[in-house]
N, C-alpha and C positions, 0 to 999 in steps of 0.2 A: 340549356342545362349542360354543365361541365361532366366531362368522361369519368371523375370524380365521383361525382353527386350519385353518377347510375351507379354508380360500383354498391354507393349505398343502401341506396334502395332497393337493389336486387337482393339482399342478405344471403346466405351462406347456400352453400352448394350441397346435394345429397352426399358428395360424398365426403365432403364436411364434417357434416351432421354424425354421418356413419363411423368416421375417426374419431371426436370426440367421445360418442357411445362406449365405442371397441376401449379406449383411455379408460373411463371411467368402469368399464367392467374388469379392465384390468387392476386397476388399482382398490377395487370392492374382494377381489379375489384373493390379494395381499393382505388390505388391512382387515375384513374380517375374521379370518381366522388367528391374525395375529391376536385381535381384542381379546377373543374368545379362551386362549392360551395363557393372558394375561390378565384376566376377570379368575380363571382356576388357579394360576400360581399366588396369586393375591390370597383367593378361599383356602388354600393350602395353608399358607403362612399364619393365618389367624385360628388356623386348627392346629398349629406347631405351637403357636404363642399360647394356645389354653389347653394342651398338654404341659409344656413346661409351666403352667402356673400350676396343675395338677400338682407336678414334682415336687413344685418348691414345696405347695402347702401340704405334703405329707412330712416332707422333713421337718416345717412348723413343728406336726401333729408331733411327729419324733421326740420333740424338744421337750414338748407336756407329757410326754408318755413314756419315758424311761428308755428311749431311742429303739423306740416300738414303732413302727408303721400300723395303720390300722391292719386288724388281726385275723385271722381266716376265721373268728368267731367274732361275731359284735350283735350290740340288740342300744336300738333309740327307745328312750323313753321319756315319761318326766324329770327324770335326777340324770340326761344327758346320754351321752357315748357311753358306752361300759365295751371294753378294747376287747375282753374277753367272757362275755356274755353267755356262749354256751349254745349261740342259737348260728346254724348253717348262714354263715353271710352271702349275699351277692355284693355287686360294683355298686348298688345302688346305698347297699349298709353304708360301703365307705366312703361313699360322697358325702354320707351323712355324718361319719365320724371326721371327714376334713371339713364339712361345714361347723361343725362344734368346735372343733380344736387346730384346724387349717386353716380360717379364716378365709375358707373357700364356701360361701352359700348361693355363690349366682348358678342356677340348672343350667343354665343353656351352653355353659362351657363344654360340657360333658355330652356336647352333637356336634357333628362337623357341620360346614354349610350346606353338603351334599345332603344331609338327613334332618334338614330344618322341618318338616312335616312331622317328624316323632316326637319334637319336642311344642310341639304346638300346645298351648295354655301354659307352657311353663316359664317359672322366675325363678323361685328361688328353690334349694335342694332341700330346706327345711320349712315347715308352718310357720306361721307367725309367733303361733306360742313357741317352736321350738321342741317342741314335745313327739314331733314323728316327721319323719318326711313327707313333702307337699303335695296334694293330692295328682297333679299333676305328673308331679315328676315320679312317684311310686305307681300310677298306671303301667298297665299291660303295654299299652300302645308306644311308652318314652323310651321305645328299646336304646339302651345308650350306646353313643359310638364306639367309646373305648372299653377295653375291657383293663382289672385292676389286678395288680400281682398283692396279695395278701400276704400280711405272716413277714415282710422284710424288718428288718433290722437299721439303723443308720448306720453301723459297723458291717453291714454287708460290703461286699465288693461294690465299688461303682460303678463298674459294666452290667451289674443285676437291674432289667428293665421295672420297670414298675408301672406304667401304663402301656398302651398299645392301639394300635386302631384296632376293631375288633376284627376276627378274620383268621387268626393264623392259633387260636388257641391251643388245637390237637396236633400242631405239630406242624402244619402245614409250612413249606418252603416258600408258598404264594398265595399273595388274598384272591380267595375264591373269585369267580367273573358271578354266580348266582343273585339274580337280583335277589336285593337285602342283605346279603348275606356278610359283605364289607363296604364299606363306604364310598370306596372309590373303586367296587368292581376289582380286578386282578391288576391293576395300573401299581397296586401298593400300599404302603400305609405309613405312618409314623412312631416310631417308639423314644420314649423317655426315660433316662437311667437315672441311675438312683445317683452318680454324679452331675445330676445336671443339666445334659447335654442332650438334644433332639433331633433324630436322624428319621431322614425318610429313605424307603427302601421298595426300592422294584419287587424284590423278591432277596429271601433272609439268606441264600447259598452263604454259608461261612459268615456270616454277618456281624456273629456272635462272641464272646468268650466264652466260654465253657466253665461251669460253676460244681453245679449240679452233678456232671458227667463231663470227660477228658478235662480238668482244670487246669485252665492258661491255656486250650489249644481254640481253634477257630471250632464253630458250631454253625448250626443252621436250622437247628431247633429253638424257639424262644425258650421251651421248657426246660433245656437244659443249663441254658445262662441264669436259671434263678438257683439261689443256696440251697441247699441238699435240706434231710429234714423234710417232717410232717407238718410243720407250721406254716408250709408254705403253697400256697393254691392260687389258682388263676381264677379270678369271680367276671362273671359275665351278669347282665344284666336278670337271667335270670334263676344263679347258682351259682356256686365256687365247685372247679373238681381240686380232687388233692392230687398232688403232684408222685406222693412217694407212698 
């Protein structure tokens, strides 16, 4: 047998084996956490893409409604949306007033991918008949991601946000870490202006213009970048406060 042959059939050496290993744990070390960063900027982007669908379909709603946004008052019934109804709205009224006249009815827009458990049993924002919001999605349990700026105008400013990830209603300069409490923990959230545009933010220091309070100066309050006025309130899934 050739000096060859034995080479072969002795196969690899421990400390071989041991290099290979050490390789392979190196490069586990790399691309794991890359995946992992890039499976959440992915989940982010399709929480950016169904805020700005939010947007659009309120300005839809605008179109039908006298360049109304749905209204810090609304009530679903049989004869539809009513914009000013008379009855305390939450985010979840006017999902239903952009499933009527936004031609936004799919629920699950209105969860991120981090809070797919809330929206469990849920399709669509409104019944089948149309006539009240979906069992599902009007549950305790569908607490929704975003929360909804009521009361806007399409002649507001277009730095006036109009959705939000939920989190920062009271003021806060950063989404809370409290499990539940924001989507993505204190990492941030996303907000959607009423031009159009979808920004994500660490945290809101100056993030703003100023509407509400110092107009045309930076803010760092979301409350104060919406239009001044009692028409206008922040609805959280389970309430609207008024602003002024």
């Amino acid at each position: 047998m050739t000096t060859s042959t034995k080479r072969l059939l002795k196969g690899f050496t421990l400390i071989e084996l041991l290099t290979v290993i050490a390789i392979i744990g190196i490069l586990a070390a790399i691309i794991i956490p890359t995946v992992g960063k890039v499976r959440e900027t992915a989940r982010r982007s399709v929480d950016a893409s169904n805020l700005r669908q939010i947007g659009q379909a309120s300005l839809i709603f605008a179109s039908d409604n006298r360049d109304a946004l749905p209204a810090s008052t609304g009530t679903i019934g049989a004869n539809g949306y009513t914009n000013t109804g008379g009855t305390a709205a939450n985010a979840k009224t006017a999902a239903g007033g952009l499933a009527f006249s936004g031609g936004l009815n799919d629920g699950t827009i209105w969860f991120t991918g981090t809070e797919a458990s809330n929206a469990t049993g849920v399709s669509t924002v409104l019944n089948s008949t149309r006539t009240a919001l979906e069992t599902a999605f009007a549950s305790a349990n569908a607490t929704l991601s975003f929360s909804y700026v009521t009361g806007l105008t399409a002649n507001d400013p277009a730095t006036s946000p109009v959705a939000f990830t939920r989190g920062i209603e009271t003021g806060a300069t950063v989404w809370p870490s409290t499990a539940g409490a924001a989507p993505y923990g204190s990492d941030g959230g996303h907000v959607v202006f009423l031009g159009g545009n979808v920004t994500f933010f660490r945290n809101t220091s100056n993030a703003f213009i100023g509407s509400r309070t110092s107009p045309g100066s930076q803010v760092s309050d979301i409350r104060a970048a919406t239009p001044g006025g009692t028409r206008v309130q922040i609805a959280t899934s389970s309430g609207a406060t008024a602003l002024n």
